[in-house]
C-alpha positions as CSV (number, residue, x, y, z in Angstrom):
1,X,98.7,95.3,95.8
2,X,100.5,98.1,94.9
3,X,104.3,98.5,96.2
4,X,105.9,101.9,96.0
5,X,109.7,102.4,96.3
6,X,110.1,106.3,96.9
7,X,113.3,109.1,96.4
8,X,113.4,112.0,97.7
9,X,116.4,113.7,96.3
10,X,118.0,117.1,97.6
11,X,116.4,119.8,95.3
12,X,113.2,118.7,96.7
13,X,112.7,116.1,93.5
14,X,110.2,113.1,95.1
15,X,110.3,110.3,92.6
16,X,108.2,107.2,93.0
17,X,108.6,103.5,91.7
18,X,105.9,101.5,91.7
19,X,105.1,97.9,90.6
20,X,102.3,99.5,87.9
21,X,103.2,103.3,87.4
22,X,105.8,105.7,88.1
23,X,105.3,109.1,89.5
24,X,107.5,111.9,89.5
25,X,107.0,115.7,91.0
26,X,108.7,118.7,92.4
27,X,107.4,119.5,95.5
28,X,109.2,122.4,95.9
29,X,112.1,124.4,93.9
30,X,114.2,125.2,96.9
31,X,117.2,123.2,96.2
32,X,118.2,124.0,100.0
33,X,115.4,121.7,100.7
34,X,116.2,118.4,102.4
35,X,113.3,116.3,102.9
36,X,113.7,113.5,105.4
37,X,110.1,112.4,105.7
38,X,106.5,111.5,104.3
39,X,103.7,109.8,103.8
40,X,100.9,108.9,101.7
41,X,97.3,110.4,102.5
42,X,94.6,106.6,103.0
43,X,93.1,107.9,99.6
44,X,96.6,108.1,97.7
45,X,96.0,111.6,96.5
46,X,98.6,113.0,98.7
47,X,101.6,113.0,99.7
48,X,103.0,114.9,102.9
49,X,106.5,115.7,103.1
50,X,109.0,117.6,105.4
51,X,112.4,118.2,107.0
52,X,114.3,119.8,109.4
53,X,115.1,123.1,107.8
54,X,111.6,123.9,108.4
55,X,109.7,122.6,105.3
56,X,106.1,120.9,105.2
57,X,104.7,120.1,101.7
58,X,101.7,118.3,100.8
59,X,101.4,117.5,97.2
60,X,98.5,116.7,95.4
61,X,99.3,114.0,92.5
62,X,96.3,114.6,90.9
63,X,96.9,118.7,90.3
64,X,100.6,118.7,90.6
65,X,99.9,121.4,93.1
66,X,102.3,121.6,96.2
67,X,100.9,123.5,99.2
68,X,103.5,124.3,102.3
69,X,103.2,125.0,105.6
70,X,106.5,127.6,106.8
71,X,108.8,127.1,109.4
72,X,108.0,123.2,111.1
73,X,111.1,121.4,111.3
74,X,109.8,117.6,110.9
75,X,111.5,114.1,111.9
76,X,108.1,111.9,111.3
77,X,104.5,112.7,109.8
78,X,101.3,110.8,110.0
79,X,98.3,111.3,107.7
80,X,95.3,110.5,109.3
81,X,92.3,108.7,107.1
82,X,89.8,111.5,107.3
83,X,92.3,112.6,104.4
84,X,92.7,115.9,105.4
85,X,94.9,116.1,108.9
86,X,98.4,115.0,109.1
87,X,100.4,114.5,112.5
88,X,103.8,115.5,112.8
89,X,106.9,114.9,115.1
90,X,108.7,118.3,115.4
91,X,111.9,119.8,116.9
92,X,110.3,121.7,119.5
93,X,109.6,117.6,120.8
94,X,105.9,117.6,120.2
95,X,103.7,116.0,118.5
96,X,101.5,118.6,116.5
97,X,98.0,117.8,114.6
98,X,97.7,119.9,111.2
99,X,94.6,120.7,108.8
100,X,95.7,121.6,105.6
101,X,92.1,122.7,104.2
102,X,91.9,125.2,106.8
103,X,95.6,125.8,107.6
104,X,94.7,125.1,111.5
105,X,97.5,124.0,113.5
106,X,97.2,122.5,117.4
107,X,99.5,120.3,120.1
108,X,98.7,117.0,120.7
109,X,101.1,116.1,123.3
110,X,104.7,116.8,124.0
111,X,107.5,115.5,126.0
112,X,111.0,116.7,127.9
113,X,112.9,114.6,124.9
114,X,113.4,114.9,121.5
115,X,110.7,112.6,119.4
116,X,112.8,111.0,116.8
117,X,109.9,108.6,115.0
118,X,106.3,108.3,115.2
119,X,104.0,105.5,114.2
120,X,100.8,105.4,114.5
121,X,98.2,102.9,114.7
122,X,95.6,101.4,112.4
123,X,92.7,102.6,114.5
124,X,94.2,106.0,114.7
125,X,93.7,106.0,118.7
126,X,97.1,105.8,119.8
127,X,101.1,107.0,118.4
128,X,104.2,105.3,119.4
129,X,106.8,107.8,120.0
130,X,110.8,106.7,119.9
131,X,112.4,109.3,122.3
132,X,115.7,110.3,121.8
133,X,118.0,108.0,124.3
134,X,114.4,107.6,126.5
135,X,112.8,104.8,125.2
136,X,109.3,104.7,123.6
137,X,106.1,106.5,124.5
138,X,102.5,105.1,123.9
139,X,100.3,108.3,123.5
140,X,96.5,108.6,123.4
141,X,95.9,110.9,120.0
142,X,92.6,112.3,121.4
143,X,93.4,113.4,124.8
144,X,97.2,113.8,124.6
145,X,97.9,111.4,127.5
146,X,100.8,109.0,128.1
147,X,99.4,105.3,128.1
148,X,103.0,103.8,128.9
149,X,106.3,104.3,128.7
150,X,108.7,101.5,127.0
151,X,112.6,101.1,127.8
152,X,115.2,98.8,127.2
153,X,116.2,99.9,123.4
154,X,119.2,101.6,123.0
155,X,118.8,104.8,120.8
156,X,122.0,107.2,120.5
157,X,123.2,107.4,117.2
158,X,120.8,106.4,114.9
159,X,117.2,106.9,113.8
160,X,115.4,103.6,115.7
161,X,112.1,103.3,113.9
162,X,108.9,101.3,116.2
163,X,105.8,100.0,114.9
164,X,102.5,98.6,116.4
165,X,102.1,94.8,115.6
166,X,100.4,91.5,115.4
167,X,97.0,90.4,115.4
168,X,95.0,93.6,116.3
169,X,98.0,95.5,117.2
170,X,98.7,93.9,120.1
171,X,102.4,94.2,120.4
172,X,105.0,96.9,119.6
173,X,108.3,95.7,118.1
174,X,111.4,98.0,117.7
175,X,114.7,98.2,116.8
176,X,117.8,98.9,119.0
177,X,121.5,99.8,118.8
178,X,122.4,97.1,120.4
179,X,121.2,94.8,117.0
180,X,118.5,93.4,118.5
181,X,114.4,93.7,117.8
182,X,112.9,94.1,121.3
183,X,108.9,93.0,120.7
């Protein structure tokens, strides 16, 4: 197993530490750029990675080539196994699905609050929104749909981050402001 400690410095730098290699790219040459998110593509040939000054990068490690997408302000992205679709928590408080091999862009759901995190499940069916001071939001990917809608955490300050958990993602554990884990 591989275990990848990652930097994303301001200048747009992304440097990775890992247990058997280290990586280290540019993904872009703004040094305006403030990245505040990202993730790894299932095949580990990408990386997609954003902010809220309206950058969205995905960088190929392979080619050292960084492709962008202008003006999405991010707070979470997603990349999906078919290795080529990434979903993406934006300012405008939607979720948003995008292709990078075709540069096609469309809404999978939104909501009155700001989306602060998104995780998404193993299966890919479902994403776990943490709303800004609303709780969370269970959201069916393919139709857009609210499943059920989660309170109790306290979210004001601070990024809360909330996963899916246990034995076939049966539970969904969070974090709070009040210091505790609410499962």
């Amino acid at each position: 197993m591989r275990v990848w400690r990652g930097e994303v410095s301001r200048g747009g730098r992304l440097e990775c530490h890992g247990t058997e290699a280290q990586i280290k790219c540019r993904i872009t040459q703004n040094t305006e750029d403030v990245l505040t998110c990202c993730s790894w593509s299932p095949d580990n040939r990408f990386i997609y990675t954003g902010g809220q000054q309206g950058q969205f990068y995905k960088y190929d490690l392979h080619t050292s080539t960084a492709y962008n997408w202008e003006g999405v302000r991010l707070h979470s992205v997603a990349a999906l196994r078919d290795n080529k679709t990434v979903l993406a928590a934006d300012s405008h408080k939607r979720v948003r699905s995008y292709n990078f091999e075709d540069y096609t862009d469309q809404t999978v759901c939104e909501d009155e609050s700001q989306i602060i995190n998104m995780s998404l499940s193993g299966d890919e069916k479902h994403c776990l929104l943490t709303l800004a001071k609303q709780g969370l939001l269970l959201v069916d990917i393919a139709s857009g749909t609210s499943i059920r809608k989660y309170y109790g955490i306290l979210q004001s300050d601070y990024q809360i981050n909330s996963c899916f958990g246990g034995a076939s993602e049966q539970f969904i554990v969070s974090g709070s402001e009040d210091n505790l884990v609410y499962v």
